[in-house]
N, C-alpha and C positions, 0 to 999 in steps of 0.2 A: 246612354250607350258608352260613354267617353268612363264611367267610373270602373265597369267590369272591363274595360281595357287596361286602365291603369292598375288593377290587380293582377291582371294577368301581367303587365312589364312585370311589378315587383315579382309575382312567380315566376318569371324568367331568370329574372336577376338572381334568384335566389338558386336556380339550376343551376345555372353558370357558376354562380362562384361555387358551389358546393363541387362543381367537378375541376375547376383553379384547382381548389385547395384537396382534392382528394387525388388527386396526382402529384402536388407536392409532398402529401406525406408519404405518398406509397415512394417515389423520389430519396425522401429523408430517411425511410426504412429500407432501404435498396430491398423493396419489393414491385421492380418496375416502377411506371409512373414516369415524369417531368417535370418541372418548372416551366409554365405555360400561360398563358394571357386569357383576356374574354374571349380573344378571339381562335385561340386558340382550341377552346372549350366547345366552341362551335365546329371549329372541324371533328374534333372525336365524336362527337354528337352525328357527324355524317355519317359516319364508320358504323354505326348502332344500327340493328332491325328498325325500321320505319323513321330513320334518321329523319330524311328528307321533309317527311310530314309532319315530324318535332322541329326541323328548320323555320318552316311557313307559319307553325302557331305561336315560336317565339319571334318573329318578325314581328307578327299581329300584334304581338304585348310589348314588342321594347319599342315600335313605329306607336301605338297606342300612347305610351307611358310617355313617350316627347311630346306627343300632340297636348295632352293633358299638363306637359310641365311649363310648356307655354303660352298655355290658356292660365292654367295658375300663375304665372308669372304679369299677364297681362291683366288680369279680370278680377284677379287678386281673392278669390273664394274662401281663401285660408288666413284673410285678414292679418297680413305680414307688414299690412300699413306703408307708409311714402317716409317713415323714420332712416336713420343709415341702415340699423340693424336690418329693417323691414325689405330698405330697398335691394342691401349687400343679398337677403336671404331669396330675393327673385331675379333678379343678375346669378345666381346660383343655380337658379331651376331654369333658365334658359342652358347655362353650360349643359346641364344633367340631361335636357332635351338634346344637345348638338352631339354627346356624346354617346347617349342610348341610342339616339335616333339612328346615325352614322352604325352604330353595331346591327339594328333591327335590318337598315339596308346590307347591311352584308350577309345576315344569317340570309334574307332574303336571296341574294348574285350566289350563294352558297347552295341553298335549294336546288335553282335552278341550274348548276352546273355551270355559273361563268364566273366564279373563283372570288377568293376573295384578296384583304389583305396581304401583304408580305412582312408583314411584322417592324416593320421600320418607320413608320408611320409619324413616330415623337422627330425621328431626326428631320422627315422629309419635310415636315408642319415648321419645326426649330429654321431649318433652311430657308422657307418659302419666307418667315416672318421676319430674321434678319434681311433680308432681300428690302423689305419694304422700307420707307424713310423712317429712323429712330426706332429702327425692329429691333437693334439690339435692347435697346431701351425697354422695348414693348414686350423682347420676351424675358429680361429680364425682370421687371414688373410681373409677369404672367407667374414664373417662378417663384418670386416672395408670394403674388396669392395663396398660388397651394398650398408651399410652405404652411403659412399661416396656420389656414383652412383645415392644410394636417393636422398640427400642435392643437388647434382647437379641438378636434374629434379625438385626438388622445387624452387631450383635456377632459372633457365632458364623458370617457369613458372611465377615466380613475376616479372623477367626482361621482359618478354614478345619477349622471341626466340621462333620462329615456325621454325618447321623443314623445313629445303633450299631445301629438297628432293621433297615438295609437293609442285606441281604449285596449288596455291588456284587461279593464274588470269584464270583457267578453270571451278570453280565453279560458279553459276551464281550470278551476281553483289549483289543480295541482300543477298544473305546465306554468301557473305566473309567475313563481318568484324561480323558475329555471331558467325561463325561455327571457325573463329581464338581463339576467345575471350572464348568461349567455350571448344575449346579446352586446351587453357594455361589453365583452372581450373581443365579439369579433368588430366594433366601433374602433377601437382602438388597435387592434391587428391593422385593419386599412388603413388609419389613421397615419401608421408609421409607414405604411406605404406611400400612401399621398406625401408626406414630408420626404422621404427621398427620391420620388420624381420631382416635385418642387427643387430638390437641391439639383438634383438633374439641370432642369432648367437653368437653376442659376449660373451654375457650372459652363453650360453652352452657352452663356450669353457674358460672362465673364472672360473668359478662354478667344470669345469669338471661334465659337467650333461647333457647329450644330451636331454632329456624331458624338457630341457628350450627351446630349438629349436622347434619354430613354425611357420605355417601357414601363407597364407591369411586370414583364417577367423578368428584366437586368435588375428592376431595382429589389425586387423579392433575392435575386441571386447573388446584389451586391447586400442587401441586409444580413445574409447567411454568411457570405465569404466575408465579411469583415469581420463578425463577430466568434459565433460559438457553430461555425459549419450546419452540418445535419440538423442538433439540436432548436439550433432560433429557426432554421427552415421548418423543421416538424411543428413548432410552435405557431409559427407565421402563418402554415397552412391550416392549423387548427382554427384559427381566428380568421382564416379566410372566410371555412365550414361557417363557422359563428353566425358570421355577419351572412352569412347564405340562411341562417335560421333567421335570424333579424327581417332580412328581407323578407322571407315565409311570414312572419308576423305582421308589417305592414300588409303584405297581401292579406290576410286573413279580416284585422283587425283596425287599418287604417281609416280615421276619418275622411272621408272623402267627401268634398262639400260640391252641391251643384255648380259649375263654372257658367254657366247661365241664368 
């Protein structure tokens, strides 16, 4: 049961960013459109004929897709082993469970009509954590993770690593060497997202100012406004799209091992 859940999160996932990132282009072609978050994606999605009942069945896959990231994390299916590398990479799938899970319960309070999100969420969490003893500390640390974690996933998209988990010799001959190549772009699109919310972080925990702490959508806004405007935005959103096919491809194609 738990494995056709965890395709359905990544077929979620894969919805979502594909409507991220197709609001940012249309945005970056002032053809309409925003600069928008996950959660954002989930309101338009209300807006849509039978919104409500695309609400509840990506509840079911992104509520799924946490349950399953830490049963993987604990039960270890994917044999990531008790190594650093092993352990950093299931300390990983619990985040990815706190984070999906927390969105599945919102498309969820979205369904039903008791609201979600206000979009401020990085600074409210930044706030709550300086608050605690050595939070600056703590979100400080939290911010070089990502960091990191970014650079890494930009890393591993210029090198051209695809994930070992996804048999692509099941996708058919002509979509492999597209939907790879496709993928390492939109890897690395988020990649440089992830590294400026990471610096985000830093930022609020150096400053002592939790309203430095932001989003997906300031930080997609400040990679555009600092650079080449429209252009890296149109690009940014392209690699959103990307990695929204990436996710389609673990849906399709990911090994998913019995966690019992």
């Amino acid at each position: 049961m738990i494995a056709p859940l965890a395709r359905l999160g990544y077929a979620s996932k894969a919805l979502i960013y594909a409507i991220v990132g197709g609001l940012a282009i249309a945005a970056a072609t002032n053809h309409g459109g925003r600069v928008t978050d996950t959660s954002g994606a989930l309101r338009v999605i209300l807006t849509q004929p039978f919104g409500r009942a695309v609400l509840f069945i990506l509840a079911a896959g992104l509520c799924g897709y946490a349950t399953w990231r830490i049963l993987d994390s604990i039960l270890d299916p994917d044999r990531n082993g008790t190594d650093f590398g092993g352990l950093v990479t299931r300390i990983g799938n619990v985040v990815r469970a706190i984070v999906y899970g927390a969105l599945g319960l919102e498309a969820f309070r979205l369904a039903r009509g008791l609201g979600g999100s206000n979009g401020n969420e990085a600074e409210v969490w930044a706030a709550r954590i300086m608050d605690w003893p050595l939070g600056v500390w703590l979100l400080g640390l939290a911010g070089a993770i990502v960091t990191v974690y970014g650079g890494w996933e930009v890393i591993r998209s210029v090198k051209g690593n695809v994930d070992a988990k996804v048999d692509y010799s099941a996708a058919p001959a002509v979509w492999r060497r597209p939907v790879i190549r496709i993928s390492r772009f939109g890897i690395g699109a988020r990649g440089l997202i992830i590294v400026t919310l990471g610096t985000f972080l830093l930022r609020a925990a150096l400053q002592h100012d939790p309203s430095q702490a932001h989003g997906t959508r300031e930080s997609v806004i400040e990679l555009a406004g600092r650079f080449s405007g429209p252009w890296l935005l149109a690009a940014i959103a392209a690699g959103l799209m990307a990695y929204a096919v990436d996710q389609f491809a673990h849906a399709m194609w990911r090994r998913i091992r019995p966690v019992a």
